[in-house]
Residue, then its C-alpha position, 0 to 999 in steps of 0.5 A: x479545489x474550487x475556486x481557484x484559478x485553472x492550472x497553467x499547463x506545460x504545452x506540447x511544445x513547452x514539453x519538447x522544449x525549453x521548460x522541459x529542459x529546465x525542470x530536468x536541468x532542476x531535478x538534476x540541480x536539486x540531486x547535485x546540492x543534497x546529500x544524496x546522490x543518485x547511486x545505490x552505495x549514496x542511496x542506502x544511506x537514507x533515513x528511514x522515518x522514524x514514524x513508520x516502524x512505529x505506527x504499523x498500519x495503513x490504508x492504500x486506496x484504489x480509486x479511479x477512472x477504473x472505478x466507474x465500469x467497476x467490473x472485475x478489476x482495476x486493469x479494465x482499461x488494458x482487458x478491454x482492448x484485449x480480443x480474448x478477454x471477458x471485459x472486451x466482450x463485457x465494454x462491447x455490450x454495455x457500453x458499445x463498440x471500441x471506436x464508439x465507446x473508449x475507455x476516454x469516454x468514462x471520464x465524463x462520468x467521473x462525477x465523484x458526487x459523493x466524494x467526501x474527503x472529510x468522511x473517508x479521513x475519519x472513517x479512516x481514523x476510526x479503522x486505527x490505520x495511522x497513515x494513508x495511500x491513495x494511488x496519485x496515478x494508475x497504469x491507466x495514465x488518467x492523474x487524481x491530482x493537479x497537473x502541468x505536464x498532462x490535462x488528462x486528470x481530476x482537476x481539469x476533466x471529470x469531477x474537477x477537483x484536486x482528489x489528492x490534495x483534498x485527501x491530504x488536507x482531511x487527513x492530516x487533519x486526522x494527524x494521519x501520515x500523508x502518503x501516494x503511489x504512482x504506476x505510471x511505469x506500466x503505461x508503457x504499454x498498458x494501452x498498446x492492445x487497443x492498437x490491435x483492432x479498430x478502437x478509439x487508440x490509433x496512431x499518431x499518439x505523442x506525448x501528452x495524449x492520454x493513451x500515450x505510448x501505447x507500445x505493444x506489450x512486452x513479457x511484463x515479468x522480464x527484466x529487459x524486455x522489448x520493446x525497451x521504454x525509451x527516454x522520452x517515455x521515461x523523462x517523462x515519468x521523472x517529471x511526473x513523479x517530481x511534479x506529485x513530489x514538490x506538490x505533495x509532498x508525500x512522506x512515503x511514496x510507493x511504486x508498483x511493479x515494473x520499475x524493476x525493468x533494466x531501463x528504469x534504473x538510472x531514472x529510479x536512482x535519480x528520483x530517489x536521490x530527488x525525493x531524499x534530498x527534498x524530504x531533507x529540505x523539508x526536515x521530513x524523512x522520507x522513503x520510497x516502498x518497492x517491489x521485485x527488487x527494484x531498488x537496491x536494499x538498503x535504499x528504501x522498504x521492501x514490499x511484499x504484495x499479499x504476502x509475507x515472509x517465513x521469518x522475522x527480519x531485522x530490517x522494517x519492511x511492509x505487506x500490501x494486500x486488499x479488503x477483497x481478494x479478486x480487486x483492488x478496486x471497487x467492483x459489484x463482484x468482491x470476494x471480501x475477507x473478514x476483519x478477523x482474518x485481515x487482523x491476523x495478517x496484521x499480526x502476522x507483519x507486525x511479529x515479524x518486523x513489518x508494516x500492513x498497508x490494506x487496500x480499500x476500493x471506493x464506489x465510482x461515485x466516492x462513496x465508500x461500500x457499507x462492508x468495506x466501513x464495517x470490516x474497517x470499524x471492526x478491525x479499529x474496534x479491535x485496535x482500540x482495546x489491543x492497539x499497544x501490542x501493535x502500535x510503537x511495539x518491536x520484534x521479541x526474540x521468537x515471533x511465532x509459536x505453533x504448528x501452524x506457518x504463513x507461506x513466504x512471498x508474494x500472493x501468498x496470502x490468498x486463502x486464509x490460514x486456519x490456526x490452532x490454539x496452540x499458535x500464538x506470535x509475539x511483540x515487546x513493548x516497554x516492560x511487556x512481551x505480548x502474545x497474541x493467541x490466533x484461536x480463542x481457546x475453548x477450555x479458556x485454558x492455554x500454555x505458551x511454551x515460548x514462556x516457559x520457565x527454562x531457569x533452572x534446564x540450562x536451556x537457551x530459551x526464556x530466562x526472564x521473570x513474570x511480574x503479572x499476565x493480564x489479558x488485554x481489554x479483560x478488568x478482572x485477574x486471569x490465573x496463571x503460573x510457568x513451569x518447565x512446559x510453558x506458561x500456563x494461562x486460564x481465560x474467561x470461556x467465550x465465543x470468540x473468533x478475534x484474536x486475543x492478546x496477553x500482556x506479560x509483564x516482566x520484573 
């Protein structure tokens, strides 16, 4: 932030030295003195935070030095190296040839002029997200936060300011929970095509430079392929996530793919170990949020990138997934999706004992796009009247009712579903079962035959007694009354393509 004193970096040769082998002597101190150790049967003993299966919703944020080209995703610094790739022929004509214009060359125009860490807070709390992940780092290897391992970051180059630390003061200001990501991993190789051809990534690279390592790219799906990271890539992506640890002290921190490669482990345990036992120094449970299997089970909050599972499970989990569909950031060409679907993917999670983390791209500038404000306040809006079927609520004994079923696993959330109004998916709370009907009814009539009385049938489904049914942000009564075919419920007629949400309250 401004007006403090520039950070003192940790110099090349400091790096290859003495100060590095004390932060990695601390680390493996800090492992040694907590309760947990960096083994997987000590790891999944962690303390899940209590606030996470309660609150629900949270808002990932791409914003970077990708956000400044803003052309059709944020791997624009791996396809511009890349000879049969649009985005090569795409860099070529806007900005110049590769040994003139590189992707190091964006940072200059990395300004952030518009960026205001206060506005974006409240627009998240209007949006009725109760927690927040700005990415700390992407695969592009340029770091939104302060620094001693590497200048190439907010601080000391383009906007100059400290991104992460501002958004953490706005929202927890907010009373929002702090959270990041790093995918550093994948810098591995993320620049390595641009050894290829002449361009502006040529060797020697060491560590400390911005394109380092760039090694040729492996197959990214294997879980051991070649060329194998070796220990001073992954010494130094220990140091880097220990570093956004003690600074930042996230309550959550979230890792993308490629983690999962077999050469990742014994470092992955060693941060989870580090992390977990600072989170306990702090009296702050924390978690790591992974994906692909990377982390043992048991050991952290399994994600599933757009997409979801078939099933209710009896363990919190969470389902990351974007305002657009073709991004995760800003780009001109977005493929938004509508607050109404965005919100049954929410129900979708939330019914089956997960979280929803939604991905916003800010403009380059800092400045958050008009649709992604409207979809947000709309989705808060909604909240604000059915906020208590979501929020603080728990998985019920069914979770959906209905013909209609979301695909299970990743990227399978890319074409909306089209519900009937006889699906409906299901949360308790308290004194309440809550329904939440997909498609308004255009009778206003509807039966929920998870609710049927079953009393007097001898059957195994629902044997509870209805006090009353009311339909949430609605003051006048609704007629109902159960039978053996289902609950049946008379709503107000109204155009309406939200979701709707009844209140059951039980004696």
């Amino acid at each position: 932030m401004k007006g403090e004193r520039p950070v003192r970096r940790l110099s090349q040769k400091e790096n290859e030295g003495a100060v590095m082998q004390q932060e990695l002597e601390r680390i493996t101190r800090v492992i040694g003195e907590g309760p947990y150790r960096d083994d997987w049967e000590s790891l999944a003993g962690m303390e899940m935070p209590a606030w996470f299966g309660r609150e629900k919703f949270g808002i990932f944020i791409h914003w970077g030095l990708y956000s400044i080209p803003a052309h059709n995703n944020e791997w624009y610094s791996r396809n511009m190296y890349i000879r049969n790739k649009e985005e090569w022929e795409y860099h070529r004509r806007t900005y110049g040839d590769h040994t003139v214009f590189g992707y190091k060359d964006f940072i200059p125009l990395f300004r952030a002029e518009k960026f205001c860490p206060d506005e974006w807070a409240e627009l998240i709390k209007a949006s009725g997200a109760r927690y927040v992940f700005p990415v700390a780092e992407h695969h592009d290897g340029f770091q939104m936060y302060k620094s001693r391992i590497s200048c190439w970051n907010a601080y000391e180059m383009g906007p100059r300011r400290d991104i992460l630390g501002e958004l953490k003061e706005a929202v927890k200001a907010q009373g929002l929970h702090f959270c990041t990501s790093s995918h550093r991993a994948e810098h591995w190789f993320f620049m390595g095509h641009g050894k290829e051809f002449p361009s502006d990534v040529k060797e020697p690279l060491r560590r400390g430079d911005f394109y380092w390592p760039a090694m040729e790219e492996p197959d990214n799906q294997s879980l051991q392929s070649q060329p194998y990271p070796d220990e001073e890539f992954l010494q130094d992506w220990l140091l880097r996530t220990c570093e956004l640890i003690d600074h930042y002290q996230p309550e959550l921190l979230y890792f993308d793919w490629w983690i999962q490669h077999e050469a990742f482990k014994p470092y992955l345990k060693r941060v989870a170990a580090y992390y977990y036992n600072r989170g306990k120094a702090w009296g702050m449970p924390t978690a790591i949020c992974y994906k692909h299997d990377a982390m043992m089970f048991g050991s952290g909050i399994p994600e599933v990138e757009r997409g979801t599972f078939r099933e209710p499970k009896p363990y919190l989990w969470q389902t990351d997934t974007s305002i657009a569909r073709n991004s995760w950031c800003y780009t001109d060409t977005l493929e938004y999706r509508t607050a109404e679907e965005i919100l049954r993917l929410l129900i979708e999670a939330v019914s089956k004992n997960g979280n929803m983390l939604l991905n916003i791209g800010p403009r380059g500038d800092g400045s958050i796009p008009e649709t992604d404000q409207k979809i947000l306040r709309g989705i808060g809006a909604w909240l604000k009247v059915n906020g208590e079927a979501v929020y603080h609520s728990r998985v019920w004994r069914v979770s959906a009712e209905g013909p209609t079923q979301a695909a299970e696993g990743q990227f399978a959330d890319m074409k909306p579903l089209r519900y009937t109004e006889q699906d409906f998916r299901f949360t308790a709370r308290g004194d309440s079962v809550y329904v939440f009907v997909m498609r308004y009814p255009q009778s206003g009539c509807l039966t929920v035959r998870s609710l049927r009385d079953a009393r007097d049938q001898n059957l195994p489904e629902f044997h509870g007694l209805i006090k009353h049914v009311s339909l949430l942000g609605e003051r006048e009564n609704i007629s109902w009354h159960t039978d053996g075919d289902g609950l049946h419920v008379k709503i107000p007629l109204r155009q309406q393509t939200l979701p709707a949400v009844l209140r059951v309250k039980m004696k």
